[in-house]
C-alpha positions as CSV (number, residue, x, y, z in Angstrom):
1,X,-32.3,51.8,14.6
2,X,-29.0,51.1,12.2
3,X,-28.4,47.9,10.2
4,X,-26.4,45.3,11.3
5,X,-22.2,46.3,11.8
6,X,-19.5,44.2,12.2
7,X,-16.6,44.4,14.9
8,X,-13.3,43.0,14.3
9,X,-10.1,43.4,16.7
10,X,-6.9,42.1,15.9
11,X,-4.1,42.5,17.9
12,X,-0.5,40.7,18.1
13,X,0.5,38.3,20.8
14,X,3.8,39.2,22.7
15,X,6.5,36.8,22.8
16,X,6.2,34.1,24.8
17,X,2.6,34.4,26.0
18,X,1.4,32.5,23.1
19,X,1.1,28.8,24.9
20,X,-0.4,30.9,28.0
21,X,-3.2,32.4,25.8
22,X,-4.5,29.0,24.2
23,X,-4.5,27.5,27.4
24,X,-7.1,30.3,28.6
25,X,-8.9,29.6,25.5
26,X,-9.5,26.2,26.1
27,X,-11.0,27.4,29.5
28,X,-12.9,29.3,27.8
29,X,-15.1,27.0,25.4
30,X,-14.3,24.0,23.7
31,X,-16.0,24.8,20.3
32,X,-19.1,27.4,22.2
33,X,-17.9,29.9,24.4
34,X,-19.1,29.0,28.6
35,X,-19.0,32.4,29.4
36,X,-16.5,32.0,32.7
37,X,-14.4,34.8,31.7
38,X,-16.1,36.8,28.8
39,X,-20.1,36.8,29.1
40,X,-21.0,37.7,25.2
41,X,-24.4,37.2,26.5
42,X,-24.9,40.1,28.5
43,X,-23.7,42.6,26.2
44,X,-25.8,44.6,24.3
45,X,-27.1,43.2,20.6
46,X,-24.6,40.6,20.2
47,X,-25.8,37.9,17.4
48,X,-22.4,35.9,17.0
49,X,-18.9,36.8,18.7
50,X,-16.1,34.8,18.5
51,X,-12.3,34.8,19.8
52,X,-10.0,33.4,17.1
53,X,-5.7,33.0,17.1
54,X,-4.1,33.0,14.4
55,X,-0.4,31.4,14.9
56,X,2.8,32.9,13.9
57,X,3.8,31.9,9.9
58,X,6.3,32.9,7.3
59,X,5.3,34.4,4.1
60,X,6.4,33.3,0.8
61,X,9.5,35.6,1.5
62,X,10.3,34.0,4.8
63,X,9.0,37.0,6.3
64,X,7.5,36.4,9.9
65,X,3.9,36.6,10.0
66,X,3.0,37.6,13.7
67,X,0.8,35.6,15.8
68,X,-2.5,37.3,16.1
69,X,-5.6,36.9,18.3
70,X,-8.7,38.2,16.5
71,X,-12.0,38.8,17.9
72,X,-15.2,39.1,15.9
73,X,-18.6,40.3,17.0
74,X,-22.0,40.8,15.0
75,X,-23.8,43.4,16.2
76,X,-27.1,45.5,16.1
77,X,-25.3,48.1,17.9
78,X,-22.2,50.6,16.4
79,X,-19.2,48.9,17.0
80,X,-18.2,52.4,18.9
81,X,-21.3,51.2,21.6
82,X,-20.2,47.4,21.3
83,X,-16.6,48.8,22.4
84,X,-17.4,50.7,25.1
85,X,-19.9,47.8,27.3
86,X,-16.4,45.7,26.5
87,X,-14.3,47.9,28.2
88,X,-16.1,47.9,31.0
89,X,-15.9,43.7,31.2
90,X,-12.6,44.7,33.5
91,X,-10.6,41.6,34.3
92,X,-11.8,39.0,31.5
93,X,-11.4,41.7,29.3
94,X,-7.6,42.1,31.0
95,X,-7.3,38.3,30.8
96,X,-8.1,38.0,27.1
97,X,-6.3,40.8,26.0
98,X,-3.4,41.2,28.0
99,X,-1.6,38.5,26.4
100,X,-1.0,41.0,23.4
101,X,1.4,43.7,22.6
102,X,1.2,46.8,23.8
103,X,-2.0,46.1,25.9
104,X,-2.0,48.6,29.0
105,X,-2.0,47.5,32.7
106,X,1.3,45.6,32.8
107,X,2.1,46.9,36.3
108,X,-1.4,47.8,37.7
109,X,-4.6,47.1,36.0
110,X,-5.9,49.2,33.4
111,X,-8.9,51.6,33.4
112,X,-12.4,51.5,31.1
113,X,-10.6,54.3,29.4
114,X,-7.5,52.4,28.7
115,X,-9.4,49.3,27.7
116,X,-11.5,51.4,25.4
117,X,-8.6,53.4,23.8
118,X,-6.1,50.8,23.3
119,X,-9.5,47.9,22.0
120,X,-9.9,51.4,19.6
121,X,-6.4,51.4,18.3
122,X,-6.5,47.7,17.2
123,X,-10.0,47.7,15.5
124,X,-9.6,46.5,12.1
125,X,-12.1,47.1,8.9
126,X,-13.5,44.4,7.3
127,X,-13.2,44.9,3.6
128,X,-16.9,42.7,3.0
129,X,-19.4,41.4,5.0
130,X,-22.5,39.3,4.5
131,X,-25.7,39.0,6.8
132,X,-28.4,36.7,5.8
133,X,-31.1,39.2,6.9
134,X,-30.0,43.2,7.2
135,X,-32.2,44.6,9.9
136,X,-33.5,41.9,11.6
137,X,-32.0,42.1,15.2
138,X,-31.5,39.5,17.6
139,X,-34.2,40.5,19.6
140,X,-36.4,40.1,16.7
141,X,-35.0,36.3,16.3
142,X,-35.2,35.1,20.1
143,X,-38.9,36.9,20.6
144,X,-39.9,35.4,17.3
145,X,-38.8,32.1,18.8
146,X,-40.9,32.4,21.8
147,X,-43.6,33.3,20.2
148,X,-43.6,30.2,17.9
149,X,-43.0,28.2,21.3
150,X,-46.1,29.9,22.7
151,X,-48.4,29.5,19.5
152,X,-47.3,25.5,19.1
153,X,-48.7,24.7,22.7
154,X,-51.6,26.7,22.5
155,X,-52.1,24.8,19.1
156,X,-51.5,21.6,20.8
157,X,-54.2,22.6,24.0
158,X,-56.8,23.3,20.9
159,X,-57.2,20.1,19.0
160,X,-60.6,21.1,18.2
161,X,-58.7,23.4,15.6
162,X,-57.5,21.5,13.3
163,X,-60.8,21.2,11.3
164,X,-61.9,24.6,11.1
165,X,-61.3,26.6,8.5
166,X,-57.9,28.9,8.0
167,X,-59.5,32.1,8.8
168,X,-61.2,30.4,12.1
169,X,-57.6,29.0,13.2
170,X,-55.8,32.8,12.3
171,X,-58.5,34.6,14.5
172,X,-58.3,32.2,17.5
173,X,-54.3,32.2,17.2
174,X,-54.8,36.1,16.8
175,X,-57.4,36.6,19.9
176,X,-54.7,34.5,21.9
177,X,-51.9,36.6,21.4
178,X,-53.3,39.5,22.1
179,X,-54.5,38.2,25.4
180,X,-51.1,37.5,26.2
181,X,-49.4,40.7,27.8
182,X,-46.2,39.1,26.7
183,X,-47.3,38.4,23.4
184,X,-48.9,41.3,22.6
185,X,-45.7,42.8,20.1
186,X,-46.3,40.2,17.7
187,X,-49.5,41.9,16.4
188,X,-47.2,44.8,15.4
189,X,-44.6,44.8,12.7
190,X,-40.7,44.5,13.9
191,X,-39.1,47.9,14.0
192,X,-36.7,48.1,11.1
193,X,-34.2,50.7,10.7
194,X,-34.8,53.9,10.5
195,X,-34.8,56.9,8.0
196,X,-30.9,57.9,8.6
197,X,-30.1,54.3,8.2
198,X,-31.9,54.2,4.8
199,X,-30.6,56.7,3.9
200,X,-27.0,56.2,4.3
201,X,-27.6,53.0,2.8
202,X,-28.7,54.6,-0.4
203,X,-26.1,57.2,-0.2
204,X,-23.4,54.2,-0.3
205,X,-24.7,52.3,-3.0
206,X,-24.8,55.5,-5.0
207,X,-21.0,55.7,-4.5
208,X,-20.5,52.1,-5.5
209,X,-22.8,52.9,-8.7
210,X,-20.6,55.9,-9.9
211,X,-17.4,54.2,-9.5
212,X,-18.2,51.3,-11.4
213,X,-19.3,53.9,-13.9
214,X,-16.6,55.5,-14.2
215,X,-14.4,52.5,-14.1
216,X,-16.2,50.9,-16.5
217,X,-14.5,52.1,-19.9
218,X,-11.5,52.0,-18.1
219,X,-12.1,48.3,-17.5
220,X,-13.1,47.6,-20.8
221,X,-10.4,49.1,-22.3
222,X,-7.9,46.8,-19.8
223,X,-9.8,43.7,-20.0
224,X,-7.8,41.8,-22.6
225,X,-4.7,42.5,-20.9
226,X,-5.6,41.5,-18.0
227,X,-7.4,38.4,-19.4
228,X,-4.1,37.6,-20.6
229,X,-2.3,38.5,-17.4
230,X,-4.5,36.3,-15.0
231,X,-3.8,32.7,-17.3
232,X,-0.5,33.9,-17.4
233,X,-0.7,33.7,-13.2
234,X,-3.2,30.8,-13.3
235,X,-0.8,28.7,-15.0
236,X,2.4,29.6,-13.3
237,X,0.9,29.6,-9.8
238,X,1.5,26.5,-7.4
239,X,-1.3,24.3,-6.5
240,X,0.1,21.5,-4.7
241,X,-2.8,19.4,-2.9
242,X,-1.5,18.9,1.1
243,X,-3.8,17.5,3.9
244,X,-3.6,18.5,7.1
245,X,-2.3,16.1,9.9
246,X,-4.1,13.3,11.5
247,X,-4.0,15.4,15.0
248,X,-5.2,18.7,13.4
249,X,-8.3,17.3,11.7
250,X,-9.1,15.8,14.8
251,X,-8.7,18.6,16.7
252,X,-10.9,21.0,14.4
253,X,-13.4,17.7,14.4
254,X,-13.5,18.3,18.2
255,X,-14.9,21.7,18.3
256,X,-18.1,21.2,15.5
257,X,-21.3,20.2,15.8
258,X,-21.8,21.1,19.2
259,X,-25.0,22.8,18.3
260,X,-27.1,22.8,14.7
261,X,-24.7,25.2,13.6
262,X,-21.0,26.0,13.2
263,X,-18.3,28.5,13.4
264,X,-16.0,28.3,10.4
265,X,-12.4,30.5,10.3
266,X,-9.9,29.9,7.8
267,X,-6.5,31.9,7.0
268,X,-4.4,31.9,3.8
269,X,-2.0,34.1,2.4
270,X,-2.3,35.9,-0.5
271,X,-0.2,35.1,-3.8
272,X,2.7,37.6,-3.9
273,X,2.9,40.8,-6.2
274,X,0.6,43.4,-7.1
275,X,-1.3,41.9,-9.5
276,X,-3.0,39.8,-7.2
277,X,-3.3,42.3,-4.7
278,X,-5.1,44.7,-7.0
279,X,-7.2,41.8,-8.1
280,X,-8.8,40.6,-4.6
281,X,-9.3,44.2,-3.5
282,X,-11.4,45.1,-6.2
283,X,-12.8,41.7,-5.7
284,X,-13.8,41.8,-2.5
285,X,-15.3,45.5,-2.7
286,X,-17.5,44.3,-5.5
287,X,-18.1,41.3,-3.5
288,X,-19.2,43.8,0.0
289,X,-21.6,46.3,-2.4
290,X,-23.2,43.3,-3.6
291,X,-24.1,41.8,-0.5
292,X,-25.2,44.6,1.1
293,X,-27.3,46.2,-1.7
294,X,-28.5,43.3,-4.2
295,X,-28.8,40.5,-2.9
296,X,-32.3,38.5,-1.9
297,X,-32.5,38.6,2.1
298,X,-31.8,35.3,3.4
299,X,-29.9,34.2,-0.3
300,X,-26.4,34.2,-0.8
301,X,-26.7,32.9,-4.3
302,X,-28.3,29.9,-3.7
303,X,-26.6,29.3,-0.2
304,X,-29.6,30.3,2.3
305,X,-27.6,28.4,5.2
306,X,-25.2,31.6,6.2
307,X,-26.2,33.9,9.1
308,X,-23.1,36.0,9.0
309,X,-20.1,36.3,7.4
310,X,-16.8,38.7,6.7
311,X,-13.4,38.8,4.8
312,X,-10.2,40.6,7.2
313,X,-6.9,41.1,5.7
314,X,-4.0,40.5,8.3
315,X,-0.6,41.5,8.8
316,X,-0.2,44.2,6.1
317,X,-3.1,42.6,3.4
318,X,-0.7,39.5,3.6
319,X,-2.9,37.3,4.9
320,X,-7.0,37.5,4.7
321,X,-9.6,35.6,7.1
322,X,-12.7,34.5,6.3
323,X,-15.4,34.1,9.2
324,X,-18.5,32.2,9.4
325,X,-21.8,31.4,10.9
326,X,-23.2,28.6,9.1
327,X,-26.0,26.1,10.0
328,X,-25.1,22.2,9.6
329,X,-21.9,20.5,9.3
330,X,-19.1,21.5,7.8
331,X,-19.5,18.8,5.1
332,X,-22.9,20.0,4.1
333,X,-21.4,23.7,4.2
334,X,-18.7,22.8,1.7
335,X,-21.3,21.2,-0.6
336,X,-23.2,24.1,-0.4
337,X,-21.0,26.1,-2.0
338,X,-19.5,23.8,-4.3
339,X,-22.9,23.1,-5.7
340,X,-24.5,26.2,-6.0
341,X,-22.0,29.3,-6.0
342,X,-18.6,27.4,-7.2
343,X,-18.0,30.3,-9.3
344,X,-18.0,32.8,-6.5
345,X,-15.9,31.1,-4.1
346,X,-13.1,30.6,-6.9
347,X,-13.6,34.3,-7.5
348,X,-12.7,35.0,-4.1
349,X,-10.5,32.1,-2.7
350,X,-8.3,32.1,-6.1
351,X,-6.3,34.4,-4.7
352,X,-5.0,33.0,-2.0
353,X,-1.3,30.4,-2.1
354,X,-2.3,26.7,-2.7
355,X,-6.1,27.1,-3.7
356,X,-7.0,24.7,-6.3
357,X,-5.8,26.0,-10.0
358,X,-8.7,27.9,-11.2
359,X,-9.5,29.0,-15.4
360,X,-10.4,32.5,-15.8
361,X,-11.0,33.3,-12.4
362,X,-14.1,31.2,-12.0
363,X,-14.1,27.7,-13.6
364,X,-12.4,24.9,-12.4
365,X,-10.9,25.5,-9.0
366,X,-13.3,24.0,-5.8
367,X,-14.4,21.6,-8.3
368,X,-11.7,19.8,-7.9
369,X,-14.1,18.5,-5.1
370,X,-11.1,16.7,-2.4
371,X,-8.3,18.8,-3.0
372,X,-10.9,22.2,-2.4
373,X,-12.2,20.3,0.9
374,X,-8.1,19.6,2.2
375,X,-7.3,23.5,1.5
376,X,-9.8,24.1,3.6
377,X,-9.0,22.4,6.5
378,X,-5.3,22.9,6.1
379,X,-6.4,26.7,6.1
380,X,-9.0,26.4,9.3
381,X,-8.6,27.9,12.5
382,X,-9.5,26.0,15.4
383,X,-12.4,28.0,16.9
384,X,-12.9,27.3,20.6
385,X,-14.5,30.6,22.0
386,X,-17.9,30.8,19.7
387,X,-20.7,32.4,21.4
388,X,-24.5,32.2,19.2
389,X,-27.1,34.4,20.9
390,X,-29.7,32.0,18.8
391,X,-27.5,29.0,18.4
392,X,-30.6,26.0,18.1
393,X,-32.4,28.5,15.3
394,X,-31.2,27.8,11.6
395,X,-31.9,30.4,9.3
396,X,-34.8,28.6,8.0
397,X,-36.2,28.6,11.1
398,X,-35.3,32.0,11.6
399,X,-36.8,33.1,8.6
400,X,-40.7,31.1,9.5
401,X,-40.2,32.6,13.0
402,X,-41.2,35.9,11.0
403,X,-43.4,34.7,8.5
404,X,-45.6,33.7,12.1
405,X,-45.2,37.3,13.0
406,X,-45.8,38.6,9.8
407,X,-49.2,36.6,9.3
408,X,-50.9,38.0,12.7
409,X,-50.4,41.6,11.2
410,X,-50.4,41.2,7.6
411,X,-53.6,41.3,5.4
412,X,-53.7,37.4,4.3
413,X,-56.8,36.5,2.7
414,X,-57.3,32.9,0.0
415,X,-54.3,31.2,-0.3
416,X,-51.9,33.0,1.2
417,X,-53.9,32.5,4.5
418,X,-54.4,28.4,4.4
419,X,-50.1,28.5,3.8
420,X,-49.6,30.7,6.6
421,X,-51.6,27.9,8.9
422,X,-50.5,24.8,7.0
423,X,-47.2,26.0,8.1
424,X,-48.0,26.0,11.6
């Protein structure tokens, strides 16, 4: 079994089919996808998928910035597998997809080879990604659901429980589920990837180690110059503080809070010239080994709220998008990070036109608490296709969904034992 992978498609829309495409959108989901023309349930390992457009802009040249749609999928599957059950979807994947350039089919339909060649050619690669848990699948989340369902009503059937001792309550919960055919996995651990997986894994973070090694006196050597370069830009940048329109919050109000979580996509461009470029590339592959190799499971520095996430550069590294799965409401999601990790989202975010002016990279910046919340919803993308394959499950519930599991098969004896059933 391989870790988690991410899928991202980008693809520009054709003149004139722009107006056509949003009105299929709306069709299809008005915040949570309904499944009419894309069924993201029925393919294989899907945790979160989502069908994004980004609208047609100018760059700080006046250069056009084409209109993209962008679809997103979190998988336990390749993205190579995740492709190919697509391409079979036939005519909603024609519907979705045909509005773009170059899609085949404009005279008769296409065939599951076309589809899959052509959905090939526009796959895009994401240069970080976050998951709040690598290797646990969905599977692992919706069982692990059911079998907290199962265990709260035999609980509630057994009264006589509750006074017994915490070894007395673990055996009887025990001897039930294991004379529950259904139930019967949970005495086992979850499968977890396997020895390839592990080892690429390792294999990966060895590269990462050996080029920051050998960067490293490089860096030092370069790091008062370009601690002199990046006030220089700080202090020259623009950071004008716009809202977005009455209408467009609104609008973006209209598609949250549908469920206990949320979708969150936002676009900006990033400042002009190579400095900045270099800067949020390196950035951002620091950022991606980080995540994926030292970070606590379930703990993006303090933010435990995040199922999955991902940075995509658009239209020629002009433009990034950041994605989200986040449990709450956007206001508590923004708090979040403002709170507990300000540092890392100015890292990040600093570099794209109209953040909030930032010091040295890292201070200042979203602390500027109402202009930091109005870039962001200047910058969001409504979402109205969003499809969760756990969407009533926060990550905290997610995460005691396993810690049931993990106490009918672990060794807990004292302590650990009476918190396993207190937390029942």
């Amino acid at each position: 079994m391989p870790y988690q992978s991410a899928l991202s498609v980008v693809a520009p829309v054709r003149d004139g089919a722009a107006d056509e495409l949003d009105r299929l959108l709306a069709e299809m989901g008005n915040g949570v996808a309904n499944g009419e023309v894309l069924d993201f349930g029925a393919l294989s390992g899907v945790h979160f998928a989502r069908i994004v457009v980004v609208p047609a802009d100018t760059d700080h040249r006046g250069r056009p910035l084409p209109a993209n749609i962008v679809y997103l999928a979190d998988l336990d599957v390749s993205p190579e597998e995740h492709l190919a059950e697509l391409a079979r979807g036939g005519e909603g994947v024609d519907r979705v997809f045909g509005h773009c350039e170059g899609y085949p089919g404009r005279t008769l339909p296409p065939g599951e080879h076309e589809r899959l060649e052509w959905l090939r050619s526009r796959v895009a690669r994401e240069p970080a990604t976050y998951v709040n848990t690598r290797g646990r699948t969905k599977e692992q989340i919706v069982r692990e659901a059911e079998l907290r369902e199962a265990v709260s009503d035999f609980l509630d059937r057994r009264p006589d429980l509750r006074d017994r001792q915490p070894r007395a309550v673990r055996d009887a919960i025990r001897k039930f589920v294991g004379g529950e055919p259904g139930l019967r996995w949970a005495l086992e651990p979850a499968e977890r990837p396997g020895f390839a997986a592990r080892i690429r894994e390792w294999a990966h973070l060895a590269w990462v180690a050996l080029l920051v090694l050998i960067a490293l006196p490089f860096a030092l050597v370069a790091a008062p110059v370009y601690a002199f370069l990046i006030r220089r830009h700080e202090k020259r940048d623009p950071a004008p503080h716009n809202r977005a329109d009455e209408a467009t919050m609104l609008e973006l109000a209209a598609l949250e809070d549908h469920l206990p979580m949320n979708p969150f996509t936002a676009v900006g461009q990033v400042k002009p010239g190579p400095f900045r470029k270099v800067t949020i590339n390196v950035i951002l592959y620091l950022l991606n080994a980080v995540t994926r190799h030292l970070l606590k499971p379930g703990d993006l520095v303090g933010v435990k709220t995040i199922h999955f996430a991902r940075w995509l550069f658009l239209n020629d590294r002009r433009q990034v998008l950041f994605a989200s799965n986040y449990d709450g409401s956007l206001e508590s999601y923004m708090d979040d990070f403002i709170d507990k990790i300000s540092w890392g989202l100015n890292l990040v975010f600093t570099n794209g036109i109209g953040y909030p002016r930032t010091r040295w990279l890292i201070k200042d910046g979203c602390r500027d608490e109402l202009a930091f919340k109005d870039y962001l919803r200047l910058h969001q993308a409504p979402t109205l296709v969003w499809y969760p394959a756990y969407g009533r499950l926060s990550t905290a519930n997610v995460a005691a969904n396993e810690r049931l599991r993990k106490g009918l098969h672990s060794d807990l004896r004292g302590d650990r034992e009476r918190a396993w059933v207190q937390a029942l």
